[in-house]
Rosetta silent file (secondary structure, phi, psi, omega in degrees, C-alpha in Angstrom):
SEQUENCE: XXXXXXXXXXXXXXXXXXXXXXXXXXXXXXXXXXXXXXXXXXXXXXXXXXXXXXXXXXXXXXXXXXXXXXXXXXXXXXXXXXXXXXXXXXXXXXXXXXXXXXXXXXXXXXXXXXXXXXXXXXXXXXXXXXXXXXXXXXXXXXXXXXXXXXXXXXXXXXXXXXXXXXXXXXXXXXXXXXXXXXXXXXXXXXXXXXXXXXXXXXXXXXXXXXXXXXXXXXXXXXXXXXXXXXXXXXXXXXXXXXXXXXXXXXXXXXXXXXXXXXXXXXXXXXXXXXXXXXXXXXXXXXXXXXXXXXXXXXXXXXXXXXXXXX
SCORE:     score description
SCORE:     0.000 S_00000001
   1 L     0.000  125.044  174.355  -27.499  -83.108   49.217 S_00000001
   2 L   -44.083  149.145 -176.543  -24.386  -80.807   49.368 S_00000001
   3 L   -91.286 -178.846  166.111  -23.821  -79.062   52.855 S_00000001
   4 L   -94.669  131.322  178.302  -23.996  -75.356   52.826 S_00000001
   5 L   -32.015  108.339  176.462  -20.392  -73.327   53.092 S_00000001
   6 L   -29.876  133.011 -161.485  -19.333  -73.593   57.232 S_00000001
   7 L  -119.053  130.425 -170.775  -21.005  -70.828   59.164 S_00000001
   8 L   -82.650  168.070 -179.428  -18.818  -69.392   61.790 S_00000001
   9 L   -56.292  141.527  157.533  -20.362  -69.799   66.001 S_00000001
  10 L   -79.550  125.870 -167.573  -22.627  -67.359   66.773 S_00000001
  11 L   -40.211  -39.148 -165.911  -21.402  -63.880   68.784 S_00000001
  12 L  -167.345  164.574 -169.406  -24.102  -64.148   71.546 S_00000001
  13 H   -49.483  -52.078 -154.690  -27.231  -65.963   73.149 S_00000001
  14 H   -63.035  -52.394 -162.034  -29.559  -63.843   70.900 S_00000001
  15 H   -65.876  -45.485  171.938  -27.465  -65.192   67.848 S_00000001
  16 H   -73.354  -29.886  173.023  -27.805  -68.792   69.179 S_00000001
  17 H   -86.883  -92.175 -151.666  -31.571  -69.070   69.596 S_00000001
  18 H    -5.170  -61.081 -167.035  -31.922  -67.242   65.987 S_00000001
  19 H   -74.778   -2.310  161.048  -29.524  -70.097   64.504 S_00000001
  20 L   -79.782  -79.624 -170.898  -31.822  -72.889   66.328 S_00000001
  21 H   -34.980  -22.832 -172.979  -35.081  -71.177   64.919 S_00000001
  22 H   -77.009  -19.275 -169.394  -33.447  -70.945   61.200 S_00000001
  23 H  -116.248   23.330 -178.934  -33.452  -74.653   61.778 S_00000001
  24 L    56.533   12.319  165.438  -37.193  -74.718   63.089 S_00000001
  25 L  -118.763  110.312 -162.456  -36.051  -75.615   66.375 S_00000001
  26 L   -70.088  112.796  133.916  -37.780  -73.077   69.414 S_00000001
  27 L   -59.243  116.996  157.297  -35.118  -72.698   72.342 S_00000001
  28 L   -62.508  171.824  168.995  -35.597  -71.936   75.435 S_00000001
  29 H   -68.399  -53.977  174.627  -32.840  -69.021   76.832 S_00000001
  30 H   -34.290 -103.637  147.005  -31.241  -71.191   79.230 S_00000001
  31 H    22.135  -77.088 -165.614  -30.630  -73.965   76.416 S_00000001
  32 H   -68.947  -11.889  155.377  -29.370  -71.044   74.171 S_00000001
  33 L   -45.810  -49.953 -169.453  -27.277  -70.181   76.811 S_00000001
  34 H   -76.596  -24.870 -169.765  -25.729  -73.447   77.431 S_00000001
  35 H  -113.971    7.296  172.539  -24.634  -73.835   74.003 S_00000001
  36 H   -68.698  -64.362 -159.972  -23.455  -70.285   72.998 S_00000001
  37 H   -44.525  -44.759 -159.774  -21.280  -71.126   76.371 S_00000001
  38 H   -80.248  -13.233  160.791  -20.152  -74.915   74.940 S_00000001
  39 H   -89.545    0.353 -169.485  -19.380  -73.039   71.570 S_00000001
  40 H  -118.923    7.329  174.464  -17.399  -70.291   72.528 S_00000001
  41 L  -112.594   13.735 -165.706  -15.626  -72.281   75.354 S_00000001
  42 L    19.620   63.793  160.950  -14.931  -75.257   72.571 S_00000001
  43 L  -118.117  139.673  158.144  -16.697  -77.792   75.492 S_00000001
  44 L   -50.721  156.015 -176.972  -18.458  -80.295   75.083 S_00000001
  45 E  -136.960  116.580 -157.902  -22.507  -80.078   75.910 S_00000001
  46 E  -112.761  108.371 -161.155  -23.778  -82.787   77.641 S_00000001
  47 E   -95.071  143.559  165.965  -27.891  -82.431   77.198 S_00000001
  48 E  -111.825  127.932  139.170  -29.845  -84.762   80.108 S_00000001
  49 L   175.983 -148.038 -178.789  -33.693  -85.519   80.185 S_00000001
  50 L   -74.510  153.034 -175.913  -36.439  -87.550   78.993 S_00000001
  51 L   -73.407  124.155 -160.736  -36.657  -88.977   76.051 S_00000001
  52 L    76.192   46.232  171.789  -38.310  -86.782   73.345 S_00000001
  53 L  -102.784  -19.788  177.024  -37.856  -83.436   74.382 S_00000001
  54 L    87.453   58.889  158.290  -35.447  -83.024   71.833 S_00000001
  55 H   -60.727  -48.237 -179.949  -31.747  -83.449   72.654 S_00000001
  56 H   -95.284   -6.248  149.396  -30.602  -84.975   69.231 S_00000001
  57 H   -31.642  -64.937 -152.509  -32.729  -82.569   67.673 S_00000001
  58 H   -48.651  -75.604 -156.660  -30.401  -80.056   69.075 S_00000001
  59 H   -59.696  -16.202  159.253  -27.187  -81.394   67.385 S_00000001
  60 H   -60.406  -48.104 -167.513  -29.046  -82.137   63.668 S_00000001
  61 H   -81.894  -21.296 -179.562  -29.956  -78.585   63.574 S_00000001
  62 H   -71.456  -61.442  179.768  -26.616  -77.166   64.939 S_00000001
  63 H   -45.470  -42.123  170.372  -25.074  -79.341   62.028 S_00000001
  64 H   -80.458  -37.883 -164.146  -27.386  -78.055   59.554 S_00000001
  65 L  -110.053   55.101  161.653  -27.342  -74.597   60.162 S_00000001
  66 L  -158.590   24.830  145.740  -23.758  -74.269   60.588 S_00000001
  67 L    52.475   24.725  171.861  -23.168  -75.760   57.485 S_00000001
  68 L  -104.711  123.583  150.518  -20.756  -78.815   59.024 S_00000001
  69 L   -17.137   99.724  156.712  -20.827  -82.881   58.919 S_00000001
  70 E   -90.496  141.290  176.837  -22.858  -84.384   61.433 S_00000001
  71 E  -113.841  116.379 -162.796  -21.398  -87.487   62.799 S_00000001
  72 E  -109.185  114.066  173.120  -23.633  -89.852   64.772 S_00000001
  73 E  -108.596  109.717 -162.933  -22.513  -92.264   67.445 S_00000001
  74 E   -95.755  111.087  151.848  -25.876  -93.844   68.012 S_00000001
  75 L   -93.560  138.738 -177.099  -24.840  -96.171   71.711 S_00000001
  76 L  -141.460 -166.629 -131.670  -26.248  -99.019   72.969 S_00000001
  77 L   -97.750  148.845  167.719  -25.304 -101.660   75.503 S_00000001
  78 L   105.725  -48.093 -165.018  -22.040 -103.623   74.310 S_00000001
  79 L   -41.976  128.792  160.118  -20.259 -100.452   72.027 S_00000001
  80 L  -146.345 -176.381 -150.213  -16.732 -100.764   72.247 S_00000001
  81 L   -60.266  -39.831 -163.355  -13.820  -99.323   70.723 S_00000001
  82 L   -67.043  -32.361 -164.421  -13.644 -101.270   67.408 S_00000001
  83 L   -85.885  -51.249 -165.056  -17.336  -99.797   66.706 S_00000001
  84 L  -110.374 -100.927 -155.744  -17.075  -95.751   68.490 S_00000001
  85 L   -28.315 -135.489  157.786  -13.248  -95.779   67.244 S_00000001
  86 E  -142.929  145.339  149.308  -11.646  -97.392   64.945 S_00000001
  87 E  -133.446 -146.850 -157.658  -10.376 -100.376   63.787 S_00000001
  88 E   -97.162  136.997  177.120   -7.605 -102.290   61.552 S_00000001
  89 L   -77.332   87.230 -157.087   -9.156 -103.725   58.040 S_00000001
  90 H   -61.471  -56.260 -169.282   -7.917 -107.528   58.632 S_00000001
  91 H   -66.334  -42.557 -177.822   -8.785 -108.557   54.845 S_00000001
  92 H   -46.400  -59.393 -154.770   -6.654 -105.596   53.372 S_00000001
  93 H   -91.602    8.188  123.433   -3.663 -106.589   55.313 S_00000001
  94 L   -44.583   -3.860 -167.630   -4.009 -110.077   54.579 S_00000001
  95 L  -127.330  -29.544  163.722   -3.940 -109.229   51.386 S_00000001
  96 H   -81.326  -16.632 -172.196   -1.318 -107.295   51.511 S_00000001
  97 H  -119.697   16.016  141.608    0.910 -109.642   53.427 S_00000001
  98 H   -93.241  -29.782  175.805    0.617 -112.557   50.598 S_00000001
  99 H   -59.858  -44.382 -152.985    1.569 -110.001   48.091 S_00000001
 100 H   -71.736  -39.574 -179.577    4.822 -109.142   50.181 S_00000001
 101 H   -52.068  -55.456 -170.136    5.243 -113.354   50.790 S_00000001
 102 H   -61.678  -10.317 -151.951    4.700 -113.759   47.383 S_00000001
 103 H  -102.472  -44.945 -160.599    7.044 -110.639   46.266 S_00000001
 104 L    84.859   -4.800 -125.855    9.578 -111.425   48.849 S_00000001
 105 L   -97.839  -67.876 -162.144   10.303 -107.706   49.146 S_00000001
 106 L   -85.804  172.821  162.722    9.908 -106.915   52.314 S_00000001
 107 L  -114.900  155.890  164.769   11.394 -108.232   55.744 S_00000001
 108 H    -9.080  -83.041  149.966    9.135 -108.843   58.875 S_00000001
 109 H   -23.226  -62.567 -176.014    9.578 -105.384   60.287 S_00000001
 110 H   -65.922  -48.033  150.169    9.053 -103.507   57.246 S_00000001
 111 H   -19.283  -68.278 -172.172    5.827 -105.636   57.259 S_00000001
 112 H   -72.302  -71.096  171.181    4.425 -105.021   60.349 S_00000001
 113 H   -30.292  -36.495 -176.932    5.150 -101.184   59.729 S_00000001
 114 H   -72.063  -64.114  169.161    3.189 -101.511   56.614 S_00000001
 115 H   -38.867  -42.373 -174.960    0.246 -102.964   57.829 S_00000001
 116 L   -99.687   56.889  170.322   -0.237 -100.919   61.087 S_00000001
 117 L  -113.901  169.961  177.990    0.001  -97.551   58.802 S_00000001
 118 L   -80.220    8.915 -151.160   -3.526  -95.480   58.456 S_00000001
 119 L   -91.855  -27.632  167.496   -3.720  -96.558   54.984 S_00000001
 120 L   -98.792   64.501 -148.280   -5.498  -99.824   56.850 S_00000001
 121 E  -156.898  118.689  178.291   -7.008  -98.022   59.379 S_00000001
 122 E  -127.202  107.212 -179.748  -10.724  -97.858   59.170 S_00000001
 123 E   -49.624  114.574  177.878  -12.605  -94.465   60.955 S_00000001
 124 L   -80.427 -176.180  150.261  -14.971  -94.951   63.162 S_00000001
 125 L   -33.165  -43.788 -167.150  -17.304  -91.980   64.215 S_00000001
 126 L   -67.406 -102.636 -151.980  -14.669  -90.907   67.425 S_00000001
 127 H   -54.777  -26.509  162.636  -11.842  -90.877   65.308 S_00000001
 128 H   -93.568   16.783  151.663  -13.342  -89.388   61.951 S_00000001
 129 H   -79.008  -28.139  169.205  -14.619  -86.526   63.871 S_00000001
 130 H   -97.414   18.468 -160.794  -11.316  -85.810   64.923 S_00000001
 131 H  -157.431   13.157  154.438   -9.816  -86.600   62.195 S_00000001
 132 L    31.670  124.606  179.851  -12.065  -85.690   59.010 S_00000001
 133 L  -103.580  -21.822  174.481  -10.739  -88.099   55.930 S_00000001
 134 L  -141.844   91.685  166.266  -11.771  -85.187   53.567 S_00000001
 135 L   -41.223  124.762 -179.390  -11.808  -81.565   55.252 S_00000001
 136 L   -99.616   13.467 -168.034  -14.603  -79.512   54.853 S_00000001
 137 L    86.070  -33.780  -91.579  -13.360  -76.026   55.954 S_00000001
 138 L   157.877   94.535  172.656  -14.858  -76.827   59.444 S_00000001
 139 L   -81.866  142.889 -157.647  -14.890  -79.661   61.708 S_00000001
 140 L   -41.244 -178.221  168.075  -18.097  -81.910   62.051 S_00000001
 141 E  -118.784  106.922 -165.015  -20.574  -82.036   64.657 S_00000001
 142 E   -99.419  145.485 -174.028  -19.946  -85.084   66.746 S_00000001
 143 E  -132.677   95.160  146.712  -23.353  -86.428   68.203 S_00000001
 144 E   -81.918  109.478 -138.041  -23.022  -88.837   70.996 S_00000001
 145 E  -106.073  121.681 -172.292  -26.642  -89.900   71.204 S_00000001
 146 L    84.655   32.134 -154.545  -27.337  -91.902   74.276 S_00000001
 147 H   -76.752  -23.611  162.734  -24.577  -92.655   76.134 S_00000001
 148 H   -43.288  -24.281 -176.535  -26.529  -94.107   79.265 S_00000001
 149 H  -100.986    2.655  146.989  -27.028  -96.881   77.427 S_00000001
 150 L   -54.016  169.667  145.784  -23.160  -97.822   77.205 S_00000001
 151 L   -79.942  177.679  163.600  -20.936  -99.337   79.999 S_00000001
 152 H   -54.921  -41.767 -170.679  -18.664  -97.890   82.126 S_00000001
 153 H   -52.122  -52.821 -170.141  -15.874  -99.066   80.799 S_00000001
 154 H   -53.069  -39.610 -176.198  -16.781  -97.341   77.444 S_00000001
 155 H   -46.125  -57.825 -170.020  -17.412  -93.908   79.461 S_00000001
 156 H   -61.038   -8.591 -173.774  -13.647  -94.175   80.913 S_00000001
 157 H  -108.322    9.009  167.940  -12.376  -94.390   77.322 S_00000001
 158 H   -77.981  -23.071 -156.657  -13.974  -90.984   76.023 S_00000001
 159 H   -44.935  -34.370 -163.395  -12.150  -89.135   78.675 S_00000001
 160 H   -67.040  -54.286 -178.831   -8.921  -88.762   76.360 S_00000001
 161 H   -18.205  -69.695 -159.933  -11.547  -87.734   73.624 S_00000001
 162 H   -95.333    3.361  130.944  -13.251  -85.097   75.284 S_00000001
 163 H   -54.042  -40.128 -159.283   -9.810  -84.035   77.351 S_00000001
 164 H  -132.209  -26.825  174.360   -7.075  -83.645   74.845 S_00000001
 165 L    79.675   38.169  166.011   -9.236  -84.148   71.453 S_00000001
 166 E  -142.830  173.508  177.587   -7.221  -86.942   70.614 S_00000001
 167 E  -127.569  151.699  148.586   -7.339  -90.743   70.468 S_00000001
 168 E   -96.091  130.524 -175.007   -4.637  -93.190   70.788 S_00000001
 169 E  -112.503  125.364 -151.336   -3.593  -96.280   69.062 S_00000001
 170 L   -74.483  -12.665 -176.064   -1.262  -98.293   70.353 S_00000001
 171 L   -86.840  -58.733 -162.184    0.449  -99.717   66.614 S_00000001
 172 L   -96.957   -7.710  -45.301    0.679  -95.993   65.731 S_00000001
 173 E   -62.267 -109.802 -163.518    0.544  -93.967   68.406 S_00000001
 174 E  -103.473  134.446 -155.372   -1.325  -90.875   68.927 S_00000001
 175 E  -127.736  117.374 -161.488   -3.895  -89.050   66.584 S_00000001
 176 E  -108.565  160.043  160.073   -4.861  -85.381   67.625 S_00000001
 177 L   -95.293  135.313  152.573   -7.365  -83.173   66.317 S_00000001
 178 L    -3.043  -91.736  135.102   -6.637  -79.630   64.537 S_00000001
 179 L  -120.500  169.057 -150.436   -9.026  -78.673   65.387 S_00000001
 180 L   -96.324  161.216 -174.178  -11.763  -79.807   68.127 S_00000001
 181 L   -54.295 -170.495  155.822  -15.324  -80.720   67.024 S_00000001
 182 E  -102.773   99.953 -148.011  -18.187  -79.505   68.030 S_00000001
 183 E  -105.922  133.032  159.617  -19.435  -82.184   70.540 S_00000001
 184 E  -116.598  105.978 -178.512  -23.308  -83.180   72.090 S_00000001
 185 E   -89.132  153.448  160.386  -23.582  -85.814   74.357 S_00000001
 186 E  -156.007  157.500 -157.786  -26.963  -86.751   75.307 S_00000001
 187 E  -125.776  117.781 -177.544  -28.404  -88.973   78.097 S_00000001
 188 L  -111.215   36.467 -174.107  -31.910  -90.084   78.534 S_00000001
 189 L    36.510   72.388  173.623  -30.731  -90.964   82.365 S_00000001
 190 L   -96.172  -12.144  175.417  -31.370  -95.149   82.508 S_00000001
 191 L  -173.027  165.600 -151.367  -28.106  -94.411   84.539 S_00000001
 192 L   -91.449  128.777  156.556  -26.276  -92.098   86.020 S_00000001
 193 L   -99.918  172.803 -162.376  -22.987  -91.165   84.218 S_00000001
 194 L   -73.423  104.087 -169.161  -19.904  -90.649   85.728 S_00000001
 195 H   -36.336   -7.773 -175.132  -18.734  -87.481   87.142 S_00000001
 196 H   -86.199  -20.447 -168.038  -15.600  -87.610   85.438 S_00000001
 197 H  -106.423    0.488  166.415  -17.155  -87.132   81.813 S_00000001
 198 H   -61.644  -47.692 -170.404  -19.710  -84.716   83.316 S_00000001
 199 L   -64.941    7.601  169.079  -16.946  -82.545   84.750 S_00000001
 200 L  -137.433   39.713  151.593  -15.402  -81.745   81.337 S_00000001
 201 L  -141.161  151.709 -172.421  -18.689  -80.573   79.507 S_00000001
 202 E   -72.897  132.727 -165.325  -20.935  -78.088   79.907 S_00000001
 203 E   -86.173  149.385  156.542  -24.322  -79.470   81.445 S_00000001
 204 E  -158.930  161.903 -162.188  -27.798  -78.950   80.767 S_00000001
 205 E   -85.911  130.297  175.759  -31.610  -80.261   81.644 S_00000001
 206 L  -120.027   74.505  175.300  -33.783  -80.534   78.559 S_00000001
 207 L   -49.034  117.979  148.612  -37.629  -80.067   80.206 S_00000001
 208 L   -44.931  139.650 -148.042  -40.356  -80.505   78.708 S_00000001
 209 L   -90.822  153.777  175.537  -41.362  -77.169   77.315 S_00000001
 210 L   -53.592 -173.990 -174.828  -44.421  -75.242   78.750 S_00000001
 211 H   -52.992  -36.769 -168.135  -47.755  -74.563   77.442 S_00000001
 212 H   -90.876  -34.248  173.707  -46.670  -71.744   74.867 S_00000001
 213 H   -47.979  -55.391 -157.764  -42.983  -73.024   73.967 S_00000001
 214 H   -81.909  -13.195  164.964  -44.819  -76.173   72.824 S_00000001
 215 H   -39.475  -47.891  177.801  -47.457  -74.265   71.170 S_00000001
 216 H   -84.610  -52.149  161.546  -45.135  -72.753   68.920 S_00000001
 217 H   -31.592  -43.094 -175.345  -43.191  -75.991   68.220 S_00000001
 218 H   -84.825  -26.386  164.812  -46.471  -77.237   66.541 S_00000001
 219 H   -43.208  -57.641 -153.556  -46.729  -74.014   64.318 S_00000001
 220 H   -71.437  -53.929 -169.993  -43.313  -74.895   63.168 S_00000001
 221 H  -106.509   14.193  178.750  -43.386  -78.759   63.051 S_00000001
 222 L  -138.774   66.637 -135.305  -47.211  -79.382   62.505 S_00000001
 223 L  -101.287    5.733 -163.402  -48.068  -76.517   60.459 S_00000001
 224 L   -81.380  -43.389  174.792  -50.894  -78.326   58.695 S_00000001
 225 L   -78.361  164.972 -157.598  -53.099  -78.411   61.879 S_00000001
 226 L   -72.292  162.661  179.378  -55.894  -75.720   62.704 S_00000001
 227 H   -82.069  -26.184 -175.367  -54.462  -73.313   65.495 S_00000001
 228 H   -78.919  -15.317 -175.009  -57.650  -74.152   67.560 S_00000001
 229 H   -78.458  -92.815 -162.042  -56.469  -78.403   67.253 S_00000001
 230 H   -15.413  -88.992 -115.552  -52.854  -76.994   68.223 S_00000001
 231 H   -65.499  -46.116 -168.773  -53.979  -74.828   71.168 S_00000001
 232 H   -48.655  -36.949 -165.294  -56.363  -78.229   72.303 S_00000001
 233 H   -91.751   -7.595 -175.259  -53.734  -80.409   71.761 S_00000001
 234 H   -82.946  -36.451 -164.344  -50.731  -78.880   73.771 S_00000001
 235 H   -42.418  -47.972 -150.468  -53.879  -78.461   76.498 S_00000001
 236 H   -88.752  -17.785  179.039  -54.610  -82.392   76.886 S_00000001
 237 H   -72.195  -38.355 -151.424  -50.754  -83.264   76.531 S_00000001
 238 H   -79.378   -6.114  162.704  -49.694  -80.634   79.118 S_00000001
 239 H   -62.828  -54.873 -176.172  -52.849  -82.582   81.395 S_00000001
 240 H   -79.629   23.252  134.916  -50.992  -85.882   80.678 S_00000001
 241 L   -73.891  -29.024 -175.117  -47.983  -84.950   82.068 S_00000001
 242 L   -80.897  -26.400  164.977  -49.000  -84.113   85.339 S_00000001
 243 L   -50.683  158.865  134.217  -50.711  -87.973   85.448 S_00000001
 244 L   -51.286   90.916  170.122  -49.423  -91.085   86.866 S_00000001
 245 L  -144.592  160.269  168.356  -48.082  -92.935   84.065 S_00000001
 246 L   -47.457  -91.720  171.268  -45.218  -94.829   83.246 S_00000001
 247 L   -95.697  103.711  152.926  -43.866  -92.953   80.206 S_00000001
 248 L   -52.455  176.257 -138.596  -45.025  -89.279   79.496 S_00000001
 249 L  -107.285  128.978  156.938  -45.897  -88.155   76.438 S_00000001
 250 L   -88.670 -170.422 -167.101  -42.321  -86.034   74.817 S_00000001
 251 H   -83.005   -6.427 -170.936  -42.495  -83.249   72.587 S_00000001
 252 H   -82.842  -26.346 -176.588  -41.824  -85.863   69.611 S_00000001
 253 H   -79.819  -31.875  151.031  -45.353  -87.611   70.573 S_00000001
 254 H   -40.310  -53.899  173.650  -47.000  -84.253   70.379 S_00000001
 255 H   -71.287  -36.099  140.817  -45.998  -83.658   67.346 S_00000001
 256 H   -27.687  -68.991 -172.076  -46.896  -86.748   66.105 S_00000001
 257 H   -55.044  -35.143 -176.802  -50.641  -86.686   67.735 S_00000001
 258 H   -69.466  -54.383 -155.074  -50.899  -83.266   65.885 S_00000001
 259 H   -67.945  -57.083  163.102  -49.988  -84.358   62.308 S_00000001
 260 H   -14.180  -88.936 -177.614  -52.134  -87.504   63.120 S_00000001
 261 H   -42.476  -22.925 -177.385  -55.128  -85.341   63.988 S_00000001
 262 H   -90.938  -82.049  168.326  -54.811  -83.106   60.920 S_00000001
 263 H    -3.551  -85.143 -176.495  -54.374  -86.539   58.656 S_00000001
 264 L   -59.666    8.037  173.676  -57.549  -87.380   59.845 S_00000001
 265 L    60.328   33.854  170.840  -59.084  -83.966   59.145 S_00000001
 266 L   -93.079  155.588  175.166  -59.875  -82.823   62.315 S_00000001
 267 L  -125.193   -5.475 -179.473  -60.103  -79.675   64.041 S_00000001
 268 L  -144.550  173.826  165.568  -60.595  -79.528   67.159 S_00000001
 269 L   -48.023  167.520  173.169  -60.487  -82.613   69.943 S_00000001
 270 L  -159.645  170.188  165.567  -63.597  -85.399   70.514 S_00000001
 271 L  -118.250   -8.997  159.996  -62.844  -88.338   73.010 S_00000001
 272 H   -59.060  -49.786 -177.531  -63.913  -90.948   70.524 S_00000001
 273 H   -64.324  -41.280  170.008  -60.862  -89.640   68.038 S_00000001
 274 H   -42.443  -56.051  175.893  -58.934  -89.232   71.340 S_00000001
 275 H   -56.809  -41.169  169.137  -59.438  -92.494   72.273 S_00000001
 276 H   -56.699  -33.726  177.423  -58.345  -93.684   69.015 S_00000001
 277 L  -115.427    5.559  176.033  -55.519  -92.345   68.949 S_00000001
 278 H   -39.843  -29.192 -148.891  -54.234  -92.741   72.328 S_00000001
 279 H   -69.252  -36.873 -173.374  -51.330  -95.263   70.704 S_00000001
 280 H   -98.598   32.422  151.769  -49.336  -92.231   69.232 S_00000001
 281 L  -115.305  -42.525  178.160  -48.971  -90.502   72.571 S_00000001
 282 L   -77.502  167.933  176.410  -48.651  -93.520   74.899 S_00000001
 283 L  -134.847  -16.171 -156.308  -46.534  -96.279   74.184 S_00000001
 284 L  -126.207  134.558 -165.350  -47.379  -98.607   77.556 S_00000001
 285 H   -44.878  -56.340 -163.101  -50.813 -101.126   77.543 S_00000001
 286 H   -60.770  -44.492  166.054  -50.940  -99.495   81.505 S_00000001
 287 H   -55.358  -58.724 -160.858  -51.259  -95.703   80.495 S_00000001
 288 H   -66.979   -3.774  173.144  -53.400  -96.468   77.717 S_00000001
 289 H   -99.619   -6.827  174.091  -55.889  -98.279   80.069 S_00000001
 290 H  -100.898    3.232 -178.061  -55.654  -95.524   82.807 S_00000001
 291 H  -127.577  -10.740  178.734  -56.288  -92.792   80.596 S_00000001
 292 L   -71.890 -176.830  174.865  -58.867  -94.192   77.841 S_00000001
 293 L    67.590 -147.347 -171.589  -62.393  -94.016   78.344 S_00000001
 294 H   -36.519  -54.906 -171.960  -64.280  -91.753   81.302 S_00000001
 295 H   -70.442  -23.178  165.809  -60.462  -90.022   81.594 S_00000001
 296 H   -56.996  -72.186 -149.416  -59.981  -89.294   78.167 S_00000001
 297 H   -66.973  -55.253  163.036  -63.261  -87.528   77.836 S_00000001
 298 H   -23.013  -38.667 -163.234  -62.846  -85.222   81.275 S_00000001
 299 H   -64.669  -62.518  173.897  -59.168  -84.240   79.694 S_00000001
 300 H   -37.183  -45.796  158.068  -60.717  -83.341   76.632 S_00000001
 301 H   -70.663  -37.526 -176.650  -62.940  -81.074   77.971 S_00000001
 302 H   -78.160  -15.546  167.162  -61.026  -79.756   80.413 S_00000001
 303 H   -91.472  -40.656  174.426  -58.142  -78.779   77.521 S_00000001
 304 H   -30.827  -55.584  176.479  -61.207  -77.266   75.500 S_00000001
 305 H   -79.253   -0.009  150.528  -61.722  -75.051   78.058 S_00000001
 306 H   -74.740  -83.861 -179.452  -58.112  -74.108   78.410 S_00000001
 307 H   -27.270  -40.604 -165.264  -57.469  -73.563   74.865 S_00000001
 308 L   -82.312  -27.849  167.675  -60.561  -71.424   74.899 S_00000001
 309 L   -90.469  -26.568  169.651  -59.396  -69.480   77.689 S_00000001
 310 L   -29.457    0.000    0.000  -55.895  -69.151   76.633 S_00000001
């Protein structure tokens, strides 16, 4: 599907939560705050928290409804340059350097120049954000999704990235951006990153959102379920956060639990369907045995009567 014609930054916080709601995603001010600041300061915005509160949300819908390229550097343990960069296509210029044997054409030099040109050069996410192979008006929205779950090493080699908005190659030398992307880092803290790539983006906390924030999130992304199932279901999630468990519940299992619950044609909570359905808010054997049963049914009541008072 064709992008929509590049949408200039928005003028002020007010401007920035409107273009997250056009994209169904509910902003807190702080949050719209942080990223009116990282667009109109062209820094990076490095979102921290738990996992499903909706950090790489932010950077789909900033992509969509600014009518740019998103570009996804999903990381995991291992990533290294050839992979977040770029690297050299080895069969092209083998293939190119039997034609020249075979041609006779060239000399050694003239070779090596040929080969190490950009025309074998293959763009990784890093380098074709900052470096677009077919310009859009606009440069992309680079999404660095996870970067705790890199090494170090990998950390120390964004720095040029997100300093100077260029990368360097050592057969060619140096490859700048135009202009610089619009960049989201996000962290779901398994480790601490390194003050040096903190220090050159603007930071922010991604919470799990209160009782009413998330309320509205299920109008938007569960619009299928009854408002009294909503109001019940934000009740008994915003109980199981406050539990001892391993892994809370994010705003992604909530929405999930909702859609669930409507699927099954329900409208309001039970603790047998609770119980049933523990699997799409918990994920760990140990929650789902400390919260089925006896505990299940107290929650359930006890968000009935919070929804009901609400």
């Amino acid at each position: 599907m064709a992008r929509s014609s590049p949408r200039s930054f928005p003028a002020s916080i007010d401007e920035t939560q409107a273009l997250l709601a056009s994209g169904e995603y509910v902003a807190d001010r702080s949050l719209a705050t942080s990223l009116f600041l990282a667009l109109a300061m062209r820094r990076p915005l490095f979102l921290e928290g738990e996992a499903g509160v909706g950090k790489t949300e932010i950077a789909k819908v900033l992509a969509e409804a600014l009518g740019r390229e998103l570009v996804r550097l999903q990381c995991y343990e291992g990533l290294d340059i050839a992979q977040a960069a770029y690297e050299w296509n080895y069969p092209r210029q083998m293939i190119e350097i039997r034609l020249a044997e075979a041609e006779g054409v060239k000399s050694r030099e003239g070779l090596e120049q040929d080969i190490f040109s950009e025309r074998f050069l293959i763009r990784r996410p890093l380098l074709h954000a900052l470096q677009p192979s077919l310009p859009a008006g606009a440069p992309p929205v680079l999404l660095i999704d996870e970067l705790d779950r890199t090494d170090e090493p990998f950390e120390a080699y964004l720095l040029e990235v997100l300093s100077d908005w260029q990368i360097t190659i050592p057969e060619i030398g140096t490859l700048r951006a135009a202009e610089p992307p619009v960049v989201v880092i996000t962290s779901n803290r398994t480790r601490e990153i390194h003050d040096a790539v903190k220090r050159r983006c603007f930071y922010h906390w991604v919470d799990y959102p209160d009782a009413k924030r998330e309320l509205e999130i299920l109008r938007r992304k569960a619009p299928k379920a009854a408002a009294a199932l909503s109001r019940e279901v934000v009740a008994f999630v915003q109980q199981l956060r406050k539990s001892d468990l391993y892994k809370l519940p994010g705003v992604a299992e909530t929405i999930d639990w909702a859609n669930c619950l409507a699927a099954l044609d329900r409208v309001a909570l039970d603790p047998e369907t609770v119980n049933n359905t523990l699997g799409v808010l918990l994920k760990y054997r140990d929650d789902l045995e400390r919260v089925a049963g006896e505990e299940a049914a107290r929650m359930v009541a006890e968000a009935k009567a919070t929804a009901a008072a609400a």
